[in-house]
C-alpha positions as CSV (number, residue, x, y, z in Angstrom):
1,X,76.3,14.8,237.8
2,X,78.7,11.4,237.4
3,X,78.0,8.6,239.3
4,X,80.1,5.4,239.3
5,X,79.3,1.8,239.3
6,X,79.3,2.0,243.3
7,X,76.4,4.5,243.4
8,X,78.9,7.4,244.5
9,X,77.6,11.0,243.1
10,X,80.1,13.4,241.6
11,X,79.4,17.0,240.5
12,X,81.0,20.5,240.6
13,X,79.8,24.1,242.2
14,X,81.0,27.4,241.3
15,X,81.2,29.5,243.9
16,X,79.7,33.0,242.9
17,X,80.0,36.4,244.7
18,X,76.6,35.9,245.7
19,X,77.4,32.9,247.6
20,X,79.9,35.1,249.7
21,X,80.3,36.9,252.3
22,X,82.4,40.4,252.7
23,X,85.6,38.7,252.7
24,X,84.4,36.5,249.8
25,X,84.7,33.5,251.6
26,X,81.7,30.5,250.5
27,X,78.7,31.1,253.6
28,X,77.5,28.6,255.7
29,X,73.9,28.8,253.7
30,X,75.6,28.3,250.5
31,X,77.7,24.6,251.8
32,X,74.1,23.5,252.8
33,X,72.1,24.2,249.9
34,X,75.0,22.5,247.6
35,X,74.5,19.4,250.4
36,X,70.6,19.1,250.3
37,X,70.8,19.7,246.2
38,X,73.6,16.9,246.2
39,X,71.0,14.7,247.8
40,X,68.0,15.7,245.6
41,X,70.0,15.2,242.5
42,X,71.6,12.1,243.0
43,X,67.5,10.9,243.8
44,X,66.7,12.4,240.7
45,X,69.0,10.3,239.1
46,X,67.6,7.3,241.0
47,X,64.0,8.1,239.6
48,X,62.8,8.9,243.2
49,X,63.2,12.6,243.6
50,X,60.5,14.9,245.6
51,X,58.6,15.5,242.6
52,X,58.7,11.6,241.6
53,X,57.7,10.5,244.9
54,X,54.9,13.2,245.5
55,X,53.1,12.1,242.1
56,X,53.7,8.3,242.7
57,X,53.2,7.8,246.1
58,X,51.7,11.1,248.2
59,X,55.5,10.9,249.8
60,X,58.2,13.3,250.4
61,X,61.6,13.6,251.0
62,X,62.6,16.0,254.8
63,X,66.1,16.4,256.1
64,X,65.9,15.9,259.7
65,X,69.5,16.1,260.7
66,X,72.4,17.2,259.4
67,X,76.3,17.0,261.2
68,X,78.9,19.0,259.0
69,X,82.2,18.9,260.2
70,X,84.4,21.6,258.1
71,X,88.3,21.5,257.7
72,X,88.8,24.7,255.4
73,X,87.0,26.9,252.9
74,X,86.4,27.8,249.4
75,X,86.0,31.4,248.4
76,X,84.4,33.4,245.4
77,X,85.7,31.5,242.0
78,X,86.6,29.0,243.5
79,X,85.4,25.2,241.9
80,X,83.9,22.8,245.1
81,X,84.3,19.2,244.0
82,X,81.2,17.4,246.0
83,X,80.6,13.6,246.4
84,X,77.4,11.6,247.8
85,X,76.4,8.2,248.6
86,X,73.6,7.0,250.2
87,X,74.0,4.4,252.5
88,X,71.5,1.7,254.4
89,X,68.9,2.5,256.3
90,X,69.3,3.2,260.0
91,X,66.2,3.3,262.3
92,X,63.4,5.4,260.0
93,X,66.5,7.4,258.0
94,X,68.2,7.2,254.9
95,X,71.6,7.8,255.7
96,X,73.3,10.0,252.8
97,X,76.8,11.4,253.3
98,X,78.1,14.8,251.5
99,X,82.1,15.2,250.8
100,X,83.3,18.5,249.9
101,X,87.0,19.2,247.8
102,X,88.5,22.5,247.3
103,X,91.6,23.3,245.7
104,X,93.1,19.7,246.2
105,X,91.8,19.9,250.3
106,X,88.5,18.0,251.8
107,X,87.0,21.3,253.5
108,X,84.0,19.5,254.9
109,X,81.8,15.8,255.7
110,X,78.3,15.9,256.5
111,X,76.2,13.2,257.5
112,X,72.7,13.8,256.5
113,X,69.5,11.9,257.9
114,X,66.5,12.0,255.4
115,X,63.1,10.5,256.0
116,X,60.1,10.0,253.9
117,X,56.8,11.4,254.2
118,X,53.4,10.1,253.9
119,X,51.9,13.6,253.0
120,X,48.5,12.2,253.5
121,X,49.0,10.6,257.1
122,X,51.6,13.0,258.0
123,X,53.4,10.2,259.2
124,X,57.4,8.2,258.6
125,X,57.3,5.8,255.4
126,X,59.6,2.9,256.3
127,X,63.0,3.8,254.7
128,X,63.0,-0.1,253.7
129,X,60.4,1.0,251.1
130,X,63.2,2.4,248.8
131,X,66.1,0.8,249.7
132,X,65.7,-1.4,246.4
133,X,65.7,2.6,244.5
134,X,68.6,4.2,246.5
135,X,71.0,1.5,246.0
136,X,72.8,2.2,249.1
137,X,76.3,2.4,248.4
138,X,79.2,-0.8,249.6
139,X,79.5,-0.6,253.2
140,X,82.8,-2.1,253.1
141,X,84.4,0.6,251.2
142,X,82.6,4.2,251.9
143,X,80.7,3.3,255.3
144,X,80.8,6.3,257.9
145,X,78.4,6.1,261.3
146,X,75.0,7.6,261.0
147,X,74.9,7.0,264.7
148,X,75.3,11.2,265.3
149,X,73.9,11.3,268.9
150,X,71.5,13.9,270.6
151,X,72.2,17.4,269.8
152,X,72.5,19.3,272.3
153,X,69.6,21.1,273.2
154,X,69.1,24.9,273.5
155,X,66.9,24.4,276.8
156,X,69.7,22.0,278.3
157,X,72.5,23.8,277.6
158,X,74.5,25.6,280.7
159,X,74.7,28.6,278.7
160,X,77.7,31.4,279.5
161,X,76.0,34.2,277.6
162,X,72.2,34.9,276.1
163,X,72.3,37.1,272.9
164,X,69.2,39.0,271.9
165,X,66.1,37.3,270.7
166,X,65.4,37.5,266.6
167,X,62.3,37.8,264.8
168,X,63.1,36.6,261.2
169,X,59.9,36.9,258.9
170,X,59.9,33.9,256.1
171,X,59.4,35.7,252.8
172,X,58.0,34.7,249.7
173,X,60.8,33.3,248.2
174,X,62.0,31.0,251.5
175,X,58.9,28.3,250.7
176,X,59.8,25.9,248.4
177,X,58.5,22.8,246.6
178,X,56.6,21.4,250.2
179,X,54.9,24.2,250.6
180,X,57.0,25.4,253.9
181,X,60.1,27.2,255.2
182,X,63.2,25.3,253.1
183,X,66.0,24.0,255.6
184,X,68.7,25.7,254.5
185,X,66.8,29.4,255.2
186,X,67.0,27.8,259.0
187,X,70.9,28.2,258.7
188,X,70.5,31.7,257.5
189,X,68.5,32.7,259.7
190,X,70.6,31.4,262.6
191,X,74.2,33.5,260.7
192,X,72.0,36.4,260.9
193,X,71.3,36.5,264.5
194,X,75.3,36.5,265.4
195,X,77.4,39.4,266.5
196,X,79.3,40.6,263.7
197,X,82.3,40.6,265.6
198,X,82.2,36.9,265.8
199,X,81.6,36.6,262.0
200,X,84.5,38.9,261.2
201,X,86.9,36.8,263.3
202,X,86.1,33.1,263.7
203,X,84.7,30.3,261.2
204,X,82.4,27.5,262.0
205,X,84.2,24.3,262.3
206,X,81.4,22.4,263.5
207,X,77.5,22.4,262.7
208,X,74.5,19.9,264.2
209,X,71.3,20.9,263.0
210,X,68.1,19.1,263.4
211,X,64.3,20.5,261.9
212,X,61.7,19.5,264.2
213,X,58.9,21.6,262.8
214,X,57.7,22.6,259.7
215,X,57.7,26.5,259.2
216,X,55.0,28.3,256.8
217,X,54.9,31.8,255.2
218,X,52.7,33.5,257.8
219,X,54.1,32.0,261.1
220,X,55.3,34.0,264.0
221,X,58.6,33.1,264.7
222,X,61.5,34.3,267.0
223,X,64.8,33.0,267.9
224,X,67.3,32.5,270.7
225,X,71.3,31.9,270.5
226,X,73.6,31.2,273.1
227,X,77.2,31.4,274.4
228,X,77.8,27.8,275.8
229,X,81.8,27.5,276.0
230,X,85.0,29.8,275.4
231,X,88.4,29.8,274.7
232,X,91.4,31.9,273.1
233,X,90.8,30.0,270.0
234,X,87.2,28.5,269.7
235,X,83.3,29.1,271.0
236,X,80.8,27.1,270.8
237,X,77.1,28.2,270.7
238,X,73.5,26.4,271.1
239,X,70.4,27.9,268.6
240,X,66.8,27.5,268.3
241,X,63.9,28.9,266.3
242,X,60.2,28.5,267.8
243,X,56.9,29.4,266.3
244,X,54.6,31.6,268.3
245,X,51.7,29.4,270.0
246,X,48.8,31.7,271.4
247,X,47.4,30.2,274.1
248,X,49.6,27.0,274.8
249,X,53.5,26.3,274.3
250,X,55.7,27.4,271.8
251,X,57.2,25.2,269.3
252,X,60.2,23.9,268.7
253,X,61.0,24.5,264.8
254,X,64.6,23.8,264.5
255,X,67.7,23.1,266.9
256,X,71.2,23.5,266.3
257,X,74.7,23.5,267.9
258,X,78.1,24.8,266.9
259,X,81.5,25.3,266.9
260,X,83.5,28.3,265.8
261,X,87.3,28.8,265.7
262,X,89.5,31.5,265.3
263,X,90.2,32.1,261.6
């Protein structure tokens, strides 16, 4: 990884077959593990990664939300071209914007809200606390609005069509350095519940994820997906995962909305 005098992240992924799906085209999984590593990296670099903060200070870093808005695609040996910047705080976030580049193209911006953790309290940490650390990149020059909105809830949602309810079971390998579920298995799991047909012909132009709950290795879990809007050329859809409560209300793991258009 580069980074320039304005704080601004640089670094390339290789797209492997393993990152692909059958018509070798980069998944949705694989464009949100290279975001949340971009982030993570670039902290690193900054002397305030997971593991820095967890020995230092009992904190953590969580995504909470994450708005991807893609434009095109990269596909198996293909070199993505990714740039971050973290920006000021807004409310209890720390604002961090993800750029992707493929083949001369921007295929994607995501705006990514992470919050700190006070492990011990299970509470926020203000963001304020490591403003000085993140260096927050000019405003003038690379600001873009963390100001995202509500997503649009499953339970809200006028829904056209309700698929099948899926049981995914987190295996060993989905728990990562927290201790729980990591956020980009979420996104998996959510591909995996969608008709095939729709995967064969349209591509996601649009994704607004938000983790609510954390997830652990022996949770029951199931999850919901629905048709919410329909055209010749585009659908949109409204997701959720919940966690199995015996003897009150379910819980609300993870949320998410999106677009799809014809490819």
């Amino acid at each position: 990884m580069t980074i320039n005098n304005d704080n601004i992240a640089y670094e390339d992924y290789f797209v492997r077959a393993t990152d692909t799906d059958m018509f070798y085209d980069a998944t949705i999984p694989f464009y949100f593990s290279a975001i949340q590593e971009m982030g993570g990296e670039h902290a690193s670099k900054l002397g305030i990664a997971i593991d820095d903060l967890q020995k230092e200070k009992g904190w953590t870093w969580v995504i909470t939300r994450t708005r991807a808005l893609f434009y095109g695609k990269s596909s198996w040996r293909d070199t993505l071209q990714l740039e971050t910047w973290p920006q000021e705080p807004y409310r209890l976030h720390c604002p961090r914007v993800v750029n992707g580049y493929c083949n001369g193209s921007k295929i994607f911006q995501a705006m990514t809200l992470w919050a700190i953790i006070d492990l011990n309290r299970k509470r926020p940490v203000r963001p304020q606390e490591v403003t000085g650390s993140i260096q927050p990149a000019p405003a003038d020059k690379y600001f873009v609005d963390p100001d995202i909105g509500k997503i649009l809830r499953y339970d809200d949602a006028e829904k056209l069509k309700e698929y099948m309810i899926f049981r995914p079971i987190p295996a060993y390998y989905d728990i990562d350095y927290n201790k729980h579920v990591n956020n980009v298995v979420y996104l998996r799991w959510i591909m995996e519940a969608m008709d095939e047909e729709i995967l064969n012909t349209y591509r996601p132009s649009l994704l607004d994820v938000q983790w609510e709950h954390q997830t652990f290795s022996h949770d029951s879990i199931y999850g919901q997906t629905a048709l919410v809007s329909e055209s010749d050329e585009s659908l949109a859809f409204v997701h959720k995962i919940m966690k199995e409560e015996y003897g009150r209300d379910d819980t609300i793991l993870f949320e998410a909305y999106s677009e799809w258009t014809r490819k």
